[in-house]
Backbone as JSON Lines, residues from 0, in Angstrom:
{"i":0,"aa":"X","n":[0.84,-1.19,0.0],"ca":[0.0,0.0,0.0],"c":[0.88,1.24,0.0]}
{"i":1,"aa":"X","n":[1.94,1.37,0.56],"ca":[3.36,2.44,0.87],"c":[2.04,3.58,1.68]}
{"i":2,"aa":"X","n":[1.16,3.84,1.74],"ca":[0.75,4.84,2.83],"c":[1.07,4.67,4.09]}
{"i":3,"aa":"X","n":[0.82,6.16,4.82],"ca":[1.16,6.15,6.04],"c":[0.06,7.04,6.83]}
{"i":4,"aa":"X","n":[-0.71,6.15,7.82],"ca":[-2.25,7.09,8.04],"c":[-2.85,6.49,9.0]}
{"i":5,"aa":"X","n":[-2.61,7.61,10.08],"ca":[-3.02,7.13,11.43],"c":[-4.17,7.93,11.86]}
{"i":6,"aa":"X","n":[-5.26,7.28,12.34],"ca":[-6.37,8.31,12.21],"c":[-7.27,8.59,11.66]}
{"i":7,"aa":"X","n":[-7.47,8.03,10.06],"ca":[-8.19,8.87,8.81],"c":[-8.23,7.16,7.77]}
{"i":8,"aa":"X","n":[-8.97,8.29,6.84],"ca":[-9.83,6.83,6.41],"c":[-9.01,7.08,5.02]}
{"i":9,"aa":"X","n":[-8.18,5.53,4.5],"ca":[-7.7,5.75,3.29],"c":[-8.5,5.21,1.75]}
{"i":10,"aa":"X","n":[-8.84,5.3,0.73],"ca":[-9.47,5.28,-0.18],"c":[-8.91,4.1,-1.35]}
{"i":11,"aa":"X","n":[-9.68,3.09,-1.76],"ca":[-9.18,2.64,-2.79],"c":[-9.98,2.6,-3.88]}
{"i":12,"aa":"X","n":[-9.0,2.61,-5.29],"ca":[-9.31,3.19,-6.94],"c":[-9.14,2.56,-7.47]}
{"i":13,"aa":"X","n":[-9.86,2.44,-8.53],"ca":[-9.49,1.69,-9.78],"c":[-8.98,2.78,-10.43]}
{"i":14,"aa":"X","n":[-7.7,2.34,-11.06],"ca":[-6.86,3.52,-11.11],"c":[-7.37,3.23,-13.12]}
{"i":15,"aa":"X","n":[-7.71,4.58,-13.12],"ca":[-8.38,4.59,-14.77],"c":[-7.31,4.45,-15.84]}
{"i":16,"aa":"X","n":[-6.47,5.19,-15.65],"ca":[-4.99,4.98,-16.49],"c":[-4.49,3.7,-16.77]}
{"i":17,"aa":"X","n":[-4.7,2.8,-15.59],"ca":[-4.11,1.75,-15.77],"c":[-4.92,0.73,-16.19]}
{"i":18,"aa":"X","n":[-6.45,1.19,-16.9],"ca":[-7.28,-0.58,-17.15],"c":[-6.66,-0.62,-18.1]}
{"i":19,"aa":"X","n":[-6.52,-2.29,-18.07],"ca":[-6.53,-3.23,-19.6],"c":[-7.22,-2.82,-20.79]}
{"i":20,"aa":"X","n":[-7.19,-3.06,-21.82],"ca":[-7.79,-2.82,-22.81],"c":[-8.91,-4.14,-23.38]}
{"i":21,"aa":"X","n":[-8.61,-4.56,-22.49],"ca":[-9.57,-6.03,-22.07],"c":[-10.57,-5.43,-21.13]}
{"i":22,"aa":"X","n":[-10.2,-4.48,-20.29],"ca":[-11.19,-4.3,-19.48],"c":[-11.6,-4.68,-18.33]}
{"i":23,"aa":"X","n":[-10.84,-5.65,-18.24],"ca":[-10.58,-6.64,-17.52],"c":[-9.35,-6.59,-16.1]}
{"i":24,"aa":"X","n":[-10.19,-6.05,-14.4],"ca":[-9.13,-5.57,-13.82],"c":[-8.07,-6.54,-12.75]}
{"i":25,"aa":"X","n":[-7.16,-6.16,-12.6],"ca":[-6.87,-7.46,-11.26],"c":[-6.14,-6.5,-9.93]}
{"i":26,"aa":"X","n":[-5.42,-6.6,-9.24],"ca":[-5.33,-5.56,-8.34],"c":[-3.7,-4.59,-8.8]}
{"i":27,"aa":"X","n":[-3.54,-5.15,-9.79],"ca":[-2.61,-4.09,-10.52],"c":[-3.25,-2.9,-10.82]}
{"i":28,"aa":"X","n":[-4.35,-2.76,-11.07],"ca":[-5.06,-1.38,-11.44],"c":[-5.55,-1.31,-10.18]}
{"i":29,"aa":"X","n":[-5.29,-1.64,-9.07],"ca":[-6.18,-1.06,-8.02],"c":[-4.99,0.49,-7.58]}
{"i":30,"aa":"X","n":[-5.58,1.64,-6.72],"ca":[-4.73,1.99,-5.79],"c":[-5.38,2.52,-4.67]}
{"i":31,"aa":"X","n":[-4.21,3.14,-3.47],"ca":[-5.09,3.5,-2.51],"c":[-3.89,4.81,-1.88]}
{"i":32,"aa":"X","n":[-5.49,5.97,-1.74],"ca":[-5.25,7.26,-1.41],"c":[-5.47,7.83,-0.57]}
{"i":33,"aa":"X","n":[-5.23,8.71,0.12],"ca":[-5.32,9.12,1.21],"c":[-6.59,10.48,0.5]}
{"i":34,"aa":"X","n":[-6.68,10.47,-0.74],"ca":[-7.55,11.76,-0.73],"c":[-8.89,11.25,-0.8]}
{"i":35,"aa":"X","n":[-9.94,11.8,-0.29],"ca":[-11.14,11.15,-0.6],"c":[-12.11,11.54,-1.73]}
{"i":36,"aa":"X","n":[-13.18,10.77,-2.21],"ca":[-13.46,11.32,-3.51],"c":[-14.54,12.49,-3.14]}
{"i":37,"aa":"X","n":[-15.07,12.48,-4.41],"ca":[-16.47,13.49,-4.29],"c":[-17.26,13.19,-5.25]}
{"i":38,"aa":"X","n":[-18.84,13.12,-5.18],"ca":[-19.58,12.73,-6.49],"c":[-19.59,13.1,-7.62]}
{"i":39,"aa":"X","n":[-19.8,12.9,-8.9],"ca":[-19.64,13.02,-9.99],"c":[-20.78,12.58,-10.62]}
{"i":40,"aa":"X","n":[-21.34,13.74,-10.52],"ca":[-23.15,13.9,-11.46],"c":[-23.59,13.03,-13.03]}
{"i":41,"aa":"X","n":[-22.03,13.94,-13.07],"ca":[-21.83,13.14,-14.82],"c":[-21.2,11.61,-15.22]}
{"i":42,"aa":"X","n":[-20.12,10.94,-14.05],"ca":[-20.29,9.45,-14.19],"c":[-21.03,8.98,-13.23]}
{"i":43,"aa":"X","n":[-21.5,9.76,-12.32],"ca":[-22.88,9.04,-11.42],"c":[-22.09,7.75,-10.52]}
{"i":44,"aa":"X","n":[-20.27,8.43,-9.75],"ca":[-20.12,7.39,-8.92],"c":[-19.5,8.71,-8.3]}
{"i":45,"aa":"X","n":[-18.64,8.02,-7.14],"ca":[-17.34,9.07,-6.45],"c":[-16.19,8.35,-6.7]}
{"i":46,"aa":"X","n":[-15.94,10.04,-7.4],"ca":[-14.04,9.62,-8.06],"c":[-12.95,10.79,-7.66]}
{"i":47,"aa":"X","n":[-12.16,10.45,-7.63],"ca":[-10.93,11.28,-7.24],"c":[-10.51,11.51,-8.76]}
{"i":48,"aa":"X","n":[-10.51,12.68,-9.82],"ca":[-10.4,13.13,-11.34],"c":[-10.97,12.18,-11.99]}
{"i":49,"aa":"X","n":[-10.2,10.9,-12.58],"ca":[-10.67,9.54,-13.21],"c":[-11.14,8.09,-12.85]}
{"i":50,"aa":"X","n":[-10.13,8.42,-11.45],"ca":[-10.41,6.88,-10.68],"c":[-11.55,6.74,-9.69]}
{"i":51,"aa":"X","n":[-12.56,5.93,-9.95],"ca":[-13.6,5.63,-9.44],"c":[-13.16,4.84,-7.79]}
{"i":52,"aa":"X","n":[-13.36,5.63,-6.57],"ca":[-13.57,4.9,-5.88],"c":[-14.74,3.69,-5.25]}
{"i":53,"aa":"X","n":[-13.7,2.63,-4.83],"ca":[-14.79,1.44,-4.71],"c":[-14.57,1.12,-3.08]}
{"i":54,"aa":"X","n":[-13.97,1.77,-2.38],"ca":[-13.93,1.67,-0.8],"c":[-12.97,2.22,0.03]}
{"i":55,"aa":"X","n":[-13.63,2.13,1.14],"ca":[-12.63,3.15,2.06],"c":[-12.41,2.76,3.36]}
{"i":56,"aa":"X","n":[-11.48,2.49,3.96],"ca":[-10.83,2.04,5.25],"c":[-10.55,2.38,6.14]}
{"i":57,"aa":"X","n":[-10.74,2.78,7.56],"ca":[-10.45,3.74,8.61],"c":[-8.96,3.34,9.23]}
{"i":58,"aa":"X","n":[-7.77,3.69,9.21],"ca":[-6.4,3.46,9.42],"c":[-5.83,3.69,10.71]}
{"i":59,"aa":"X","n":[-5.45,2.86,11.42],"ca":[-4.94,3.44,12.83],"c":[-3.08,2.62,13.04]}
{"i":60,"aa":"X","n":[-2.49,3.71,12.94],"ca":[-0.81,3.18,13.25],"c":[-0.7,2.57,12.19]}
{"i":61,"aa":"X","n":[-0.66,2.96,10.92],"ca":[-0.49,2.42,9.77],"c":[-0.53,1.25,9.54]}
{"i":62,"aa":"X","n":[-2.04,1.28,9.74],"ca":[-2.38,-0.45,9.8],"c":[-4.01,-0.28,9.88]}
{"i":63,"aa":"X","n":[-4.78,-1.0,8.63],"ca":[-6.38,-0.63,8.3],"c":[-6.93,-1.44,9.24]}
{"i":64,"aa":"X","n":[-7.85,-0.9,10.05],"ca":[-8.74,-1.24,10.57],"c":[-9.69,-2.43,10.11]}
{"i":65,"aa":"X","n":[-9.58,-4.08,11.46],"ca":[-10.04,-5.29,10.52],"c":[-11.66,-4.66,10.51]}
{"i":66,"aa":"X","n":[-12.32,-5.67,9.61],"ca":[-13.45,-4.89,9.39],"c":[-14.38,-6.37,8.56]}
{"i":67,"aa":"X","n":[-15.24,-6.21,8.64],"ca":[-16.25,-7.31,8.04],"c":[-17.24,-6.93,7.36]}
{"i":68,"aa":"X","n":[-18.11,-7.12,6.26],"ca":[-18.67,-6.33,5.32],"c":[-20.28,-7.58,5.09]}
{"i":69,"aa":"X","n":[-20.86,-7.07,4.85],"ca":[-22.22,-7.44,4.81],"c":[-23.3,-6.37,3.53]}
{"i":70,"aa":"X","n":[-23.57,-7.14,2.0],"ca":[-23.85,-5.43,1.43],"c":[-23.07,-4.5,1.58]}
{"i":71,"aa":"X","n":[-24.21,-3.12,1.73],"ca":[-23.21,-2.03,2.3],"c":[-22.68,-1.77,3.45]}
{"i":72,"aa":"X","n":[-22.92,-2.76,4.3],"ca":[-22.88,-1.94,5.45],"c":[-21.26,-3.19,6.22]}
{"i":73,"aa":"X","n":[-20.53,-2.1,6.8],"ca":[-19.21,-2.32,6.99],"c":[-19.11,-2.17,8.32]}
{"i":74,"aa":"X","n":[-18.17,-3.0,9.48],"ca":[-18.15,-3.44,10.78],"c":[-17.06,-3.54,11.32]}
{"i":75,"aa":"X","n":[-16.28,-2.43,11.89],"ca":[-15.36,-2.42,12.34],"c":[-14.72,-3.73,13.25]}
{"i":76,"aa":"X","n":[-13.8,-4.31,13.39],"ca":[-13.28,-5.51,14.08],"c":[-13.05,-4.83,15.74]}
{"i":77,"aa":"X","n":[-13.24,-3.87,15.77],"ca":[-13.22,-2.85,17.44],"c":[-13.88,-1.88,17.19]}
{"i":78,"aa":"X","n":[-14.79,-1.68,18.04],"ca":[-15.32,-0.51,18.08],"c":[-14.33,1.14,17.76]}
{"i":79,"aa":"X","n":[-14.94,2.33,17.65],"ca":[-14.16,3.21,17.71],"c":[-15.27,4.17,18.6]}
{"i":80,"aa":"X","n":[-14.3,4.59,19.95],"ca":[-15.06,5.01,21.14],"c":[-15.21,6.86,20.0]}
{"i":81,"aa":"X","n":[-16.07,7.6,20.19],"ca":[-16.59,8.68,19.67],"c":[-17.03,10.03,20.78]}
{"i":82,"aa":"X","n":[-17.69,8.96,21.69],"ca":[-18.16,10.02,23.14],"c":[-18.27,9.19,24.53]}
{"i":83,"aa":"X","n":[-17.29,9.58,25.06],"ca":[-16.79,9.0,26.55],"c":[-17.34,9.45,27.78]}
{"i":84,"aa":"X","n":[-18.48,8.9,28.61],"ca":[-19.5,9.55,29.69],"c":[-19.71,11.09,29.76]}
{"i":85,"aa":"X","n":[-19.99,11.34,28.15],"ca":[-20.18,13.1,28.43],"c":[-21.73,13.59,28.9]}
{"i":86,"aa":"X","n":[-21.61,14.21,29.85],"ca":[-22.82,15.26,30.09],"c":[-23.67,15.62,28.13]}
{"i":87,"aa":"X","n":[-24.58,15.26,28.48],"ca":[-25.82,15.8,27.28],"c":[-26.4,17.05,27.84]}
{"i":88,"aa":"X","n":[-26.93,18.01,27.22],"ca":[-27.58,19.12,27.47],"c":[-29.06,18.9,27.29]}
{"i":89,"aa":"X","n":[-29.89,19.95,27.97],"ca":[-31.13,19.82,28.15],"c":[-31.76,20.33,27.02]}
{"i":90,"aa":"X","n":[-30.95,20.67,25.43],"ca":[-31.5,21.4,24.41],"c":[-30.38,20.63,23.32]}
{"i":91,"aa":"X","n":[-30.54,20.76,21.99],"ca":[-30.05,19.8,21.06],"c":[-28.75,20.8,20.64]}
{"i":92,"aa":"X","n":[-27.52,19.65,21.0],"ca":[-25.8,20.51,20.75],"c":[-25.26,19.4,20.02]}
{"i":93,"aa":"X","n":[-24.48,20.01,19.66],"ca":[-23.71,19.24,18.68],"c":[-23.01,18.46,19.15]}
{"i":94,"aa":"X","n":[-22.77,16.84,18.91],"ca":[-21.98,15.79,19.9],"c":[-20.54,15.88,18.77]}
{"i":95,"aa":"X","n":[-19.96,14.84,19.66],"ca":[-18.24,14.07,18.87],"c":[-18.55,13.86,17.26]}
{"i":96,"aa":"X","n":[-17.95,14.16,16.65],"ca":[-18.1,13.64,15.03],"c":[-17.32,11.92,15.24]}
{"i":97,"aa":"X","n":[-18.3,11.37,14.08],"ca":[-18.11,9.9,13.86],"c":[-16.81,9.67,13.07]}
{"i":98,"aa":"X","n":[-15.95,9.04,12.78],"ca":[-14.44,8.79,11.68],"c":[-15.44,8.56,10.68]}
{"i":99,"aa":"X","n":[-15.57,9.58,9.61],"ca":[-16.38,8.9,8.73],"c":[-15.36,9.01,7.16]}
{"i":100,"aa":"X","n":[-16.01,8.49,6.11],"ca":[-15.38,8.24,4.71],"c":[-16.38,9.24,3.97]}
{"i":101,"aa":"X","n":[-15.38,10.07,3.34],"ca":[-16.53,11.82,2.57],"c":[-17.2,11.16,1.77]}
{"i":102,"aa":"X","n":[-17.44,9.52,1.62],"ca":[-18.84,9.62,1.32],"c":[-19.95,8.3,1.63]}
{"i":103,"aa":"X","n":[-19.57,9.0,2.9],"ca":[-20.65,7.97,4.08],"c":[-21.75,9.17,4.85]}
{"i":104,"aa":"X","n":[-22.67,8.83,4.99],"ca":[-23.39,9.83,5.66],"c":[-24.18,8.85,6.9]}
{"i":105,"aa":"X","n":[-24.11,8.18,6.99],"ca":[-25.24,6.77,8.16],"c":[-24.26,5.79,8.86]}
{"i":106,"aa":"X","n":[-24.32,5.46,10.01],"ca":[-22.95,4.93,10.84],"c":[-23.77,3.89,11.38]}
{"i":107,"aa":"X","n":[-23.87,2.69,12.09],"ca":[-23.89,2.28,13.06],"c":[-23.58,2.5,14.35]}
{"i":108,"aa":"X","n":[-24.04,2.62,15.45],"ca":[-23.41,3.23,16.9],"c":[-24.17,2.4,17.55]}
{"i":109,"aa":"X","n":[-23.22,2.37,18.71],"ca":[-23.44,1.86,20.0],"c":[-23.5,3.15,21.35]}
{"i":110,"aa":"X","n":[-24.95,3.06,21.68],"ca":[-25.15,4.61,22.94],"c":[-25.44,3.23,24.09]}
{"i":111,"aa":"X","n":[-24.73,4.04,24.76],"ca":[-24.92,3.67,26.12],"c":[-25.14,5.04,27.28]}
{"i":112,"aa":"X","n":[-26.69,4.9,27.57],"ca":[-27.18,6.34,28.18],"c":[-27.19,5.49,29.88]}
{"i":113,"aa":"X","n":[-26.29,6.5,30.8],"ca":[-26.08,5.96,31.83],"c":[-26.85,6.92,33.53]}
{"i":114,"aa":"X","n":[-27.61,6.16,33.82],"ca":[-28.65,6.88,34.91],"c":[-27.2,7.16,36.06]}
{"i":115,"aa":"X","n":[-27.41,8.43,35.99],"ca":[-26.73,9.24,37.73],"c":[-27.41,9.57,38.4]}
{"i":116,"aa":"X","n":[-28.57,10.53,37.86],"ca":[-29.23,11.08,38.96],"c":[-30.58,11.68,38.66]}
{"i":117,"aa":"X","n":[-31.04,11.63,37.45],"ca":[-32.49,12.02,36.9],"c":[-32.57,10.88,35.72]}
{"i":118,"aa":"X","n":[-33.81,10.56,36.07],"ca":[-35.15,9.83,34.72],"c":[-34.8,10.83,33.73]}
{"i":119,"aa":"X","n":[-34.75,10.13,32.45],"ca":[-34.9,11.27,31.75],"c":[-34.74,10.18,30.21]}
{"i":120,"aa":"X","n":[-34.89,11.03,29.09],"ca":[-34.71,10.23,27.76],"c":[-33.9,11.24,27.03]}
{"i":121,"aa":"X","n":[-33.0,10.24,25.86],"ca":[-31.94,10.67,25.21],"c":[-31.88,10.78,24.07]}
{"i":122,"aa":"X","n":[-31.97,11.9,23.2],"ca":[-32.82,11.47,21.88],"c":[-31.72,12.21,20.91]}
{"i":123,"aa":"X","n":[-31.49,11.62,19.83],"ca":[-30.62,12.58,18.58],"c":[-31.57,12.66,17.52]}
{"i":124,"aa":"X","n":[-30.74,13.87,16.51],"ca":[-31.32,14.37,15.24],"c":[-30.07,14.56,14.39]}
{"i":125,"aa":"X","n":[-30.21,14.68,13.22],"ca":[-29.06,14.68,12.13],"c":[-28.99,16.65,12.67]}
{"i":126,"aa":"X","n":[-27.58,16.89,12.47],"ca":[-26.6,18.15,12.4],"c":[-27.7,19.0,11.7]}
{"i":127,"aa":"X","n":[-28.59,20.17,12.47],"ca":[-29.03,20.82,11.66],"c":[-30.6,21.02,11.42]}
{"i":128,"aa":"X","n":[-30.89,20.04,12.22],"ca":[-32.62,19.24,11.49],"c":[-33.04,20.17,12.23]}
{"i":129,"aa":"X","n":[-34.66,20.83,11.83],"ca":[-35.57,21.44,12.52],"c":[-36.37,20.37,13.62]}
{"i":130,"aa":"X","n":[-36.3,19.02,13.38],"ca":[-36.97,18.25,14.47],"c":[-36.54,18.68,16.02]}
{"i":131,"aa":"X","n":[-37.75,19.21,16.52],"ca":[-37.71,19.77,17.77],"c":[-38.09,18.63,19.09]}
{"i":132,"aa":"X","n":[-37.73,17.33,18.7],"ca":[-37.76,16.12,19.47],"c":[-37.0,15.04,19.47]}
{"i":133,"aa":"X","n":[-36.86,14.92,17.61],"ca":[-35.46,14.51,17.67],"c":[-36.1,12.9,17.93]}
{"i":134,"aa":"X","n":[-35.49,11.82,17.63],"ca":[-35.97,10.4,17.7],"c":[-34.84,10.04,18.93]}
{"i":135,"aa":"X","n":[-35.71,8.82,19.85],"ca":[-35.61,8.78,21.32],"c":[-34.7,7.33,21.3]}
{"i":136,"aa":"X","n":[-33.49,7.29,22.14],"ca":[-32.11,6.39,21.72],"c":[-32.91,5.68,23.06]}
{"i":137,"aa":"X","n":[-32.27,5.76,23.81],"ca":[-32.79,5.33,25.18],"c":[-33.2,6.15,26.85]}
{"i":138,"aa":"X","n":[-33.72,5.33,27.62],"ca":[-34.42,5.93,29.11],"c":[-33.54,5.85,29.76]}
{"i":139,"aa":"X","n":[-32.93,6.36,31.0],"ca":[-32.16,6.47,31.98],"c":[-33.28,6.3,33.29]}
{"i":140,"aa":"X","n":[-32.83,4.99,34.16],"ca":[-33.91,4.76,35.33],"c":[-33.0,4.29,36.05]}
{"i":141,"aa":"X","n":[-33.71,4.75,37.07],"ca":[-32.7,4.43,38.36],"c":[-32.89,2.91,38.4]}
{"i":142,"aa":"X","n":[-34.11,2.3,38.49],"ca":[-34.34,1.05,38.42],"c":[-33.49,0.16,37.44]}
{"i":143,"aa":"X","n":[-33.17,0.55,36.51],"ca":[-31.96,-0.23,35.32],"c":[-30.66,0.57,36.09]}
{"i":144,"aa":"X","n":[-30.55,1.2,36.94],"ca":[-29.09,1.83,37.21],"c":[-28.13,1.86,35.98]}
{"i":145,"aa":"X","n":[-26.41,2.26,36.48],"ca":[-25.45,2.53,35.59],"c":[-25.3,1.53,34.71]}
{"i":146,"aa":"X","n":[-25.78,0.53,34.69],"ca":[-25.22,-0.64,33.63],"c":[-26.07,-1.4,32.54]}
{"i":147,"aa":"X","n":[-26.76,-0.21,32.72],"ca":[-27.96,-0.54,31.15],"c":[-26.94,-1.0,29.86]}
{"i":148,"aa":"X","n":[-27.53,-2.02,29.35],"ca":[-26.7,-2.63,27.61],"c":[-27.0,-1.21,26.65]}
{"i":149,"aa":"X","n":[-25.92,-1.69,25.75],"ca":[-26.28,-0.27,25.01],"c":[-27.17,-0.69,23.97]}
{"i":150,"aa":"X","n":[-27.6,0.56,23.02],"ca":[-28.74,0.51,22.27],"c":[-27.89,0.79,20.89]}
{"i":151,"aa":"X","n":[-27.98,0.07,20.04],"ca":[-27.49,-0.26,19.16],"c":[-28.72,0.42,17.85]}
{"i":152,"aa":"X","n":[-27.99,1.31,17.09],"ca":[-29.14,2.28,15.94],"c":[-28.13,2.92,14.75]}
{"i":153,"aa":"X","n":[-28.94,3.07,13.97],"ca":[-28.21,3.76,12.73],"c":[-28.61,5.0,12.79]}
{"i":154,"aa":"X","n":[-27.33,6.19,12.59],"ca":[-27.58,7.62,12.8],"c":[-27.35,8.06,11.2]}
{"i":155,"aa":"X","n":[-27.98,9.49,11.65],"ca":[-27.16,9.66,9.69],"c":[-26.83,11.42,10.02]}
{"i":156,"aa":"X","n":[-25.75,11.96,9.59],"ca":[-24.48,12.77,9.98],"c":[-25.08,13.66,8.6]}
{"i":157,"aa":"X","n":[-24.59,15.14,9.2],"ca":[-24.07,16.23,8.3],"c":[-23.16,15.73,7.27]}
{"i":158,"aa":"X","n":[-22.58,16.17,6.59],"ca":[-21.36,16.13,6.02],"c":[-19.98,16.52,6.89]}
{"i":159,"aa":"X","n":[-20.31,16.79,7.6],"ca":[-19.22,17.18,8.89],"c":[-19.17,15.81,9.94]}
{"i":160,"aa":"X","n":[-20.24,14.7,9.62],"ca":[-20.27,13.54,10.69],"c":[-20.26,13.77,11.96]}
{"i":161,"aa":"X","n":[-21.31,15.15,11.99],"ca":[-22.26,15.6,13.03],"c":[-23.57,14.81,13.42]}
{"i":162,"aa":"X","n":[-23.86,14.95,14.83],"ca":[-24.91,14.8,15.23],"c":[-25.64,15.61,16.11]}
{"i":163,"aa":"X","n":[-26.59,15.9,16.81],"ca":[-27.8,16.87,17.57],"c":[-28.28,15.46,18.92]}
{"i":164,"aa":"X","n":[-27.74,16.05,19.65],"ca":[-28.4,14.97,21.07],"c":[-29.07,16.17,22.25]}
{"i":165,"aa":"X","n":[-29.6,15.48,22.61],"ca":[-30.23,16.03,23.89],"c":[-30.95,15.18,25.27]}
{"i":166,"aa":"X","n":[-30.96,15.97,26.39],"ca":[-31.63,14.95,27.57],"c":[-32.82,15.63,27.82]}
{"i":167,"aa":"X","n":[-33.52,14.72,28.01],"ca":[-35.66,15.66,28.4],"c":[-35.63,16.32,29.62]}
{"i":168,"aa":"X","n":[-34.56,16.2,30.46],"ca":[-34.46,16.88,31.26],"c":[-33.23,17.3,32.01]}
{"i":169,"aa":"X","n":[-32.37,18.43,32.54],"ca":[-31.29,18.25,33.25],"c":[-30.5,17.49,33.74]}
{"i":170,"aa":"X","n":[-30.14,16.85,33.75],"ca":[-28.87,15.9,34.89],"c":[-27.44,15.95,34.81]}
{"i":171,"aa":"X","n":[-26.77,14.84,35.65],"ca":[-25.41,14.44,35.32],"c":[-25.23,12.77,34.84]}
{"i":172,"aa":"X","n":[-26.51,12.53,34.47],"ca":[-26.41,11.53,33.32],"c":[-25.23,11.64,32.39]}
{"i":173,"aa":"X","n":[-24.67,10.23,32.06],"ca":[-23.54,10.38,31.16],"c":[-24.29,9.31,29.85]}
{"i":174,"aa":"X","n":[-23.59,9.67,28.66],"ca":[-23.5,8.93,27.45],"c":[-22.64,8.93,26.74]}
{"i":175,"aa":"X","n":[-21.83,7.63,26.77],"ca":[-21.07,7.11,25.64],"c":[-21.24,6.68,24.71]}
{"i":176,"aa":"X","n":[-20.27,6.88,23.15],"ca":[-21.18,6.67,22.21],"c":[-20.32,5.71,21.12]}
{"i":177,"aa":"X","n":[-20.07,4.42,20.65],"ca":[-19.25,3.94,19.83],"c":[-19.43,3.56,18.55]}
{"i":178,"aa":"X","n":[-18.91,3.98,17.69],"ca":[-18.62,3.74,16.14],"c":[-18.45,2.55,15.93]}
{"i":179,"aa":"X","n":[-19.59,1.57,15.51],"ca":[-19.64,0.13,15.05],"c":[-18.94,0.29,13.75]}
{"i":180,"aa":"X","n":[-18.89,1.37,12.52],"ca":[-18.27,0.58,11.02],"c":[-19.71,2.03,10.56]}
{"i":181,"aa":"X","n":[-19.75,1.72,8.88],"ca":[-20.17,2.82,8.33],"c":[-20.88,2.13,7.43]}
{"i":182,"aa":"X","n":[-21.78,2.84,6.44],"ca":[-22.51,2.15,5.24],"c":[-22.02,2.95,3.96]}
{"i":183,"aa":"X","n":[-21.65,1.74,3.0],"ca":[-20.95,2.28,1.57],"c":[-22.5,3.38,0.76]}
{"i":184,"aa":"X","n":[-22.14,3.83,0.31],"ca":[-23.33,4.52,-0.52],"c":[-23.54,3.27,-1.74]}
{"i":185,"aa":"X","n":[-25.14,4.28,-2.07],"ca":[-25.76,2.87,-3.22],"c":[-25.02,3.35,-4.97]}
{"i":186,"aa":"X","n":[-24.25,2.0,-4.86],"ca":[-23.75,2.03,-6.41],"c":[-22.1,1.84,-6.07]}
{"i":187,"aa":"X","n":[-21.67,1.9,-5.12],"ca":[-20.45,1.72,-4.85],"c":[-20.18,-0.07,-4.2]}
């Protein structure tokens, strides 16, 4: 691969220069970039100038993240922690951005909403949305105490791999939040 990319999600191409004239590819025409693509109206995929990207990998210590694939939807071999017992606000703020690939917009996550000291419910909205309620993750009860399982849901992000959370009511409730893997877009 010769990259070096700790942190960030690297990209692989069918590198256009290099198809066969057969047409026909093998991983000699593949490559992989650290730049990410952007859509292209007019070939109707995401390409970096010519080369059509066909996937993208989240990299930590120069070394890709194992990962398991199902369709589109892609599964990190470890979680990636995102939000670590943070205080939620009683009005919708902007949480941790997800490691996402510029062209992923819907994640898998793992919330784990943890009761301290008020009942209350935990609800997100995509970066931005006028929803003034926002769809409801999970309850915080004293009766389930600190060690509620987490709630496992698909979010879907700004382009910034933003999200909008909030608590129904005040506390020092905490929520952690983990990055299961991402979903490829349709056609890729």
């Amino acid at each position: 691969m010769g990259l070096t990319a700790n942190g960030v999600y690297i990209y692989l191409y069918i590198d256009y220069s290099a198809i066969p004239a057969t047409g026909i590819i093998d991983n000699t025409d593949l490559i992989w970039s650290l730049t990410g693509p952007t859509w292209s109206h007019t070939k109707l995929g995401w390409y970096n100038g010519n080369d059509r990207c066909i996937f993208g990998e989240y990299c930590v210590s120069n070394l890709m993240e194992e990962f398991e694939h199902f369709g589109n939807k892609v599964l990190f071999g470890d979680d990636i922690n995102i939000l670590n017992a943070a205080a939620i606000a009683a009005s919708f703020t902007d949480v941790a951005a997800v490691k996402f690939p510029t062209f992923s917009i819907m994640f898998p996550v793992a919330v784990r909403w943890t009761w301290v000291d008020t009942e209350c419910t935990l609800a997100w909205r995509t970066n931005g949305s006028a929803s003034a309620a926002g769809a409801a993750i999970a309850v915080s009860d004293a009766n389930i105490g600190p060690n509620a399982s987490p709630t496992h849901l698909d979010i879907i992000t700004d382009t910034s791999g933003i999200i909008e959370m909030l608590e129904t009511s005040a506390s020092t409730n905490t929520c952690t939040m983990d990055q299961l893997g991402f979903y490829l877009p349709d056609g890729m």
